[in-house]
N, C-alpha and C positions, 0 to 999 in steps of 0.2 A: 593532837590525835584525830585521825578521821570520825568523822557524824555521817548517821543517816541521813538522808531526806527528809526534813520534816515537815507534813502536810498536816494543818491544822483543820478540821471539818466542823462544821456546826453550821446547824439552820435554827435560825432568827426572828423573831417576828419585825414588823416596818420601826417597831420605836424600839428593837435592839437586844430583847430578853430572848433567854433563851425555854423559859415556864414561866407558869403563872403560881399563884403559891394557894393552886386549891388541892384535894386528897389526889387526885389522877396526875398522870403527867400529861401535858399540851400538843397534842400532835400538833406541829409546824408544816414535817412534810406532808407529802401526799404519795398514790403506790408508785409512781414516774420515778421521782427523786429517791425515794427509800431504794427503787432497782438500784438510782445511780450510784448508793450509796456503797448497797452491795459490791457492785463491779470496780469501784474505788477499793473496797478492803480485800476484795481478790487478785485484782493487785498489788498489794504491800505484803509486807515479809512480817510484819507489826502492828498490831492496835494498842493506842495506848489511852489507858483515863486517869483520872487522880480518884482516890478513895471516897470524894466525897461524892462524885458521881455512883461510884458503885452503891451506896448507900442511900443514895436517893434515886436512883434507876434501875440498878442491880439489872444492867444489861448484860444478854448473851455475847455479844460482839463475835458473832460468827459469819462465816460465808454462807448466806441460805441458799444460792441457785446450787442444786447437783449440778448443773453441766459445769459452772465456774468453779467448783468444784473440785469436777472431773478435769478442767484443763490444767489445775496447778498439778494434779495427781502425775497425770501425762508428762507434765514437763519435771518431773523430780522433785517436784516441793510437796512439804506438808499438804494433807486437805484442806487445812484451817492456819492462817497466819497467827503466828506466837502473841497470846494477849500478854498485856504488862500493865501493871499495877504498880501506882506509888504512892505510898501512907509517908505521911512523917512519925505517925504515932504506933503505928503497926497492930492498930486496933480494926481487927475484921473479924467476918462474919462467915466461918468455915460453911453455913447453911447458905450461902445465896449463891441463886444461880447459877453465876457468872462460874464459879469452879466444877461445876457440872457437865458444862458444854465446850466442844473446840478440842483443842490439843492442847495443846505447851501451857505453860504462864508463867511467869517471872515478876515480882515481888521488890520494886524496888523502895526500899527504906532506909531510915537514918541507924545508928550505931544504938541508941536506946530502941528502937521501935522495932529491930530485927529480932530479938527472943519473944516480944509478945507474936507476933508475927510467923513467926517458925511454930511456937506452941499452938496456935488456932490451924495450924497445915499441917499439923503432926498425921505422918501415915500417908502422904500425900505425893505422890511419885514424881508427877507431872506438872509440878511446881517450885522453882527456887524461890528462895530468899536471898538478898542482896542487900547488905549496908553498906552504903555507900558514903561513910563519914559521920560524923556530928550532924549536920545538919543537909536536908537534900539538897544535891548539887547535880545542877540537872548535866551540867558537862562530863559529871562521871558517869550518870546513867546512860547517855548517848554511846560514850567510847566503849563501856560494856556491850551495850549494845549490839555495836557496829563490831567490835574485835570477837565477842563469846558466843551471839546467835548469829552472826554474821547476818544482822539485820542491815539491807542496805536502805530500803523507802517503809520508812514508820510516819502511819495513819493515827493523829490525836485527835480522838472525838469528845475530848470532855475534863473535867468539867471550865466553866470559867475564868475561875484561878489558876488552871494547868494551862490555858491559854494565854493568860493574861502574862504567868509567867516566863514562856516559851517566849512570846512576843516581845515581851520587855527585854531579854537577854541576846537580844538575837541571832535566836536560833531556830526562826521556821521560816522554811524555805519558799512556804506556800499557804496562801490563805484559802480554802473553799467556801463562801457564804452562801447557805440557799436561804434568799428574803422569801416569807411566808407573807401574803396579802391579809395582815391581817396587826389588829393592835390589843397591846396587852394592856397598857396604861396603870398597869400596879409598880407604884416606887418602888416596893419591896419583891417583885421580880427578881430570880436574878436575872444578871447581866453577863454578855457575851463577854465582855474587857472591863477590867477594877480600874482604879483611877491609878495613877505612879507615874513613873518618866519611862517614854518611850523612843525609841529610836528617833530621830529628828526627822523631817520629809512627811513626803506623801507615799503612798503606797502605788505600784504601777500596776494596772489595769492589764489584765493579760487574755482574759476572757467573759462575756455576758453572754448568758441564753436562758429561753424560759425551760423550764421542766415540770412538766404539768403546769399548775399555777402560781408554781414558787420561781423565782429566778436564782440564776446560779453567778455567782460573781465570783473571779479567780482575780485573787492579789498575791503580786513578789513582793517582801519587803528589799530595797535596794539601798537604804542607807548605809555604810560603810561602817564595821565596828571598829573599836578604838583602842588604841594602846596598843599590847600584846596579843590580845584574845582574839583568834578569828572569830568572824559571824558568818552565818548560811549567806548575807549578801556578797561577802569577801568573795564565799566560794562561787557566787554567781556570777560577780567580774571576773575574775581570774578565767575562770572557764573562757569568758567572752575574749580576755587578751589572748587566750592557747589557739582557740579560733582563727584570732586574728595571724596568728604566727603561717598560716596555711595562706595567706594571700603576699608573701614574702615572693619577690621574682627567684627563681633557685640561685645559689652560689655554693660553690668548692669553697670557698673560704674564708665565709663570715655564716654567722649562725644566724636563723632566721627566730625574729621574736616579732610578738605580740606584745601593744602596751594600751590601758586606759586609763585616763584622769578623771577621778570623780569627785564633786562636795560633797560636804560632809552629809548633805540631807539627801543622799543619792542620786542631784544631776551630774549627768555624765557633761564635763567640760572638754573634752577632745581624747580621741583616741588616735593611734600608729602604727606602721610596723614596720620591718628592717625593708634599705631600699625602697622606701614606700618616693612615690612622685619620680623616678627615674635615677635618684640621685643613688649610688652604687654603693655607700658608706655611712648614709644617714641610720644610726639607731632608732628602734623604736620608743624610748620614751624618748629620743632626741624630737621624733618626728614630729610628737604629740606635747610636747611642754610649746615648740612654737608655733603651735595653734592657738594657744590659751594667752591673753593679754599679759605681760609678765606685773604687773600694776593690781591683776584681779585678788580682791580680797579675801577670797577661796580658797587660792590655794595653801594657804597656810594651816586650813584645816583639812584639806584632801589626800586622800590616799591613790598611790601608783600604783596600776596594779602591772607586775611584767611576766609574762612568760619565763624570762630569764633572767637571775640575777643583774640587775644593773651593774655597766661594767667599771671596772678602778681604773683600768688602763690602755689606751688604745693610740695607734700610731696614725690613725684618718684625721682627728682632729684635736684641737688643742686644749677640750673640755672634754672629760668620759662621762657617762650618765649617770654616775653615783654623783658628782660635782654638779651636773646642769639640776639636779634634783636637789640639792642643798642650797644652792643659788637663787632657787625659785620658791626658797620658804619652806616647799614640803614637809611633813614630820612625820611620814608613815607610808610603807613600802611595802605591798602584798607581791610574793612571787612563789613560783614553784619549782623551782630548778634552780642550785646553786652551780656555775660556772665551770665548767671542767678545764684540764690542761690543755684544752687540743688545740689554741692559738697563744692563748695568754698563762704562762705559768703561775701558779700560784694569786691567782687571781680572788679578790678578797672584795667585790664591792658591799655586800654586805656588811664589811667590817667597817670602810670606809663611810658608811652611812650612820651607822650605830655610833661611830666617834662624835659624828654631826650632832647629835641627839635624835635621830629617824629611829622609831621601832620598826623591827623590819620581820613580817612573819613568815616561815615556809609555812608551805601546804604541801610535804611532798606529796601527797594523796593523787595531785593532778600532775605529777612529774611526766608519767609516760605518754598526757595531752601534750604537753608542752617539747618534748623532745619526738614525736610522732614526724613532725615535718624536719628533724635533721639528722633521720637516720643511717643518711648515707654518710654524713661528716664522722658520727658516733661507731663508722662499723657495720652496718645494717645498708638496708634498702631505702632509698629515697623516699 
């Protein structure tokens, strides 16, 4: 099921906490970054905390500029993006701020913690309650999300554990760290991120700047999730193969795709697309498996990511790209478009892969990226 955006926010001190553990809370930023912060949640459709920040901050999380505002007003949205709340235990404080200020909110908790939860909001118009199962799961809260507020870029400011666990699962799309010049040195701080297993890799560097005297550091996580489960990095290749489907030379009679090869710790080992280097037949993951050493020990754990179904069956060459993909080790196959009848009937490379033992995911979410450059083949305009 489709997921929002998910932008993780928090400003840090140099050795990583996000307070110190005296009666006030640490201001980190300063008024520069607090703007930036602002115009970061005037654009999102969502703020989200875990309960234990509301109880140790019991933030507004509202848009203070009126003009920022006044532009969401203008453009049809809310004045104030939907705040969201997630308890597991559904113990809250019907007195604190945070339900006072903004618009909307939405409540998301476990199957025990929704009636305590509902009883503390009793009377309360402009706030649901949400159980979301036995135990929270952050992938039902996302698809609520994204299908009933038609939240598309949710902003998570807090607290550490709501990071920690968004991180760990991955499913944030985006890191924003503003470093504060400054040191806490209390153990008992807390911490931006808990200890557990985390996506393998490094994180890629997408942006540095100062803002007043904090800096601001933007990270993608690119590691590639595993098995079945997309993760926000899937969605961040995939996109990248839909892209690549637009540098296809045109043709009446082959579809044009986008493909990329990644490790499992998100380097990208070769990407391709159809007809790519002049040759009139070459598929795109044909193009990009013979970039890659066939010996490298990578790919056994990497994932393809295709604009298009890899194909079962094709009369150019003597291998189709469901086969050059099982030959090569591969075991996991992100795409977004399953294959239509308009060359090959009945055309099933997915199925042919899934035999292999490939988990193979759709994301239709990105279909109409992916078929955008073959809309004259589909009926439509080129």
């Amino acid at each position: 099921m489709p997921h929002p955006y998910v932008l993780l926010s928090a400003a840090v001190s140099l050795d990583g906490c996000l307070d110190d553990t005296g009666p006030e809370r640490l201001l980190l930023s300063g008024p520069e970054d607090f703007d930036r912060v602002d115009e970061v949640r005037a654009a999102s459709d969502a703020i989200l905390i875990g309960a234990g920040t509301l109880r140790a901050d019991d933030p507004r999380l509202v848009v203070r500029s009126p003009a920022r505002r006044a532009e969401r007003a203008a453009a049809g949205r809310p004045e104030f993006p939907l705040k969201v709340l997630v308890t597991g235990s559904g113990d809250l404080d019907p007195a604190a701020a945070f339900w006072g200020t903004g618009g909307r909110k939405a409540v998301y908790t476990t199957d025990r913690g929704a009636p305590r939860a509902q009883a503390a909001l009793r009377g309360r118009k402009d706030a649901d309650v949400v159980p979301v199962g036995p135990e929270l799961d952050w992938r039902a809260v996302l698809e609520h999300l994204y299908a009933v507020h038609r939240v598309r870029r949710l902003m998570v400011e807090g607290g550490g554990s709501v990071h920690t666990q968004l991180l760990r699962s991955g499913l944030a799309d985006e890191l924003q760290l503003a470093v504060a010049p400054l040191v806490v040195g209390d153990p008992a701080a807390p911490r931006l991120f808990g200890p557990g297993a985390y996506p393998p890799g490094r994180l890629r560097l997408e942006e540095t700047r100062p803002v007043g005297d904090v800096v601001l550091a933007r990270y993608r996580p690119v590691a590639p999730g595993a098995g079945p489960l997309a993760s926000a990095a899937d969605r961040y290749w995939l996109k990248l193969a839909c892209e690549l489907a637009r540098e296809c030379p045109p043709s009446g009679t082959a579809f044009s795709v986008g493909a990329v090869v990644v490790a499992e710790d998100g380097t990208e080992l070769a990407r391709g697309h159809s007809r790519e280097g002049g040759d009139p037949v070459v598929h795109a993951e044909e193009a990009a498996l013979a970039k890659i050493d066939p010996s490298d020990a990578r790919l056994s754990a990497a994932t393809v990511y295709s604009s298009l179904e890899p194909c079962a069956r094709r009369a150019s060459r003597p291998a189709p790209c469901a086969r050059l993909i099982l030959a090569a080790g591969v075991r996991r196959v992100v795409t977004a478009w399953r294959e239509p009848d308009t060359f090959v009937p009945g055309a099933d490379g997915s199925g042919v892969l899934a035999a292999g033992g490939v988990d193979v995911v759709l994301l239709p979410e990105l279909q109409d990226l992916a078929t955008a450059p073959n809309g004259h083949l589909l009926g439509g305009s080129p």
